[in-house]
Phi, psi and omega in degrees: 000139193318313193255005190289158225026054191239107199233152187237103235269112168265118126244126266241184190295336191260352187083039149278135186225162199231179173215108193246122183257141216283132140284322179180167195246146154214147182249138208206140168052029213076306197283179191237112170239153183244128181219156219230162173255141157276142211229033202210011161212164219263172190290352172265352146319133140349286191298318181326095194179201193255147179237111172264118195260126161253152187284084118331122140259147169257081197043266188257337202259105160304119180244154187247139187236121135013147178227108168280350197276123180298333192292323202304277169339273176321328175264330178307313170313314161325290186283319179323297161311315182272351132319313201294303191304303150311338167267342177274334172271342202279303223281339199261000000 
């Protein structure tokens, strides 16, 4: 993937900021969603997993967007995973 290890400074609705590493792009229905690891917490925290950003443009400027709908999530995760999994078989 183009961007992978490509990492970014998030902050969030409360002025929490996160430092997020891009894993992969999938693309679903026209969009572009993007989805990242955190990389300022540890892999044994509770919070700790994948966070999927959908991908806006503003004119030149990519903005990340929140995803509230769980079905939405789940399917996206969905192709993420069978990408992910499908590039480990190519590999083997």
């Amino acid at each position: 993937m183009e961007n992978e290890g490509y990492f970014i400074d998030l902050t969030d609705e409360e002025g929490n900021n996160f430092k997020l590493e891009i894993v992969g792009d999938v693309e679903y229905e026209g969009s572009l969603y993007r989805v990242f690891l955190p990389t300022d917490i540890d892999e044994e925290d509770p919070d700790y997993g994948f966070i999927i950003l959908k991908s806006v443009m503003n004119g030149e400027e990519e903005l990340l967007d929140s995803v509230d709908d769980e079905e939405l999530l789940e399917k996206v995760y969905a192709l993420y995973m069978a990408e992910v999994f499908d590039d480990e078989d190519e590999d083997e």
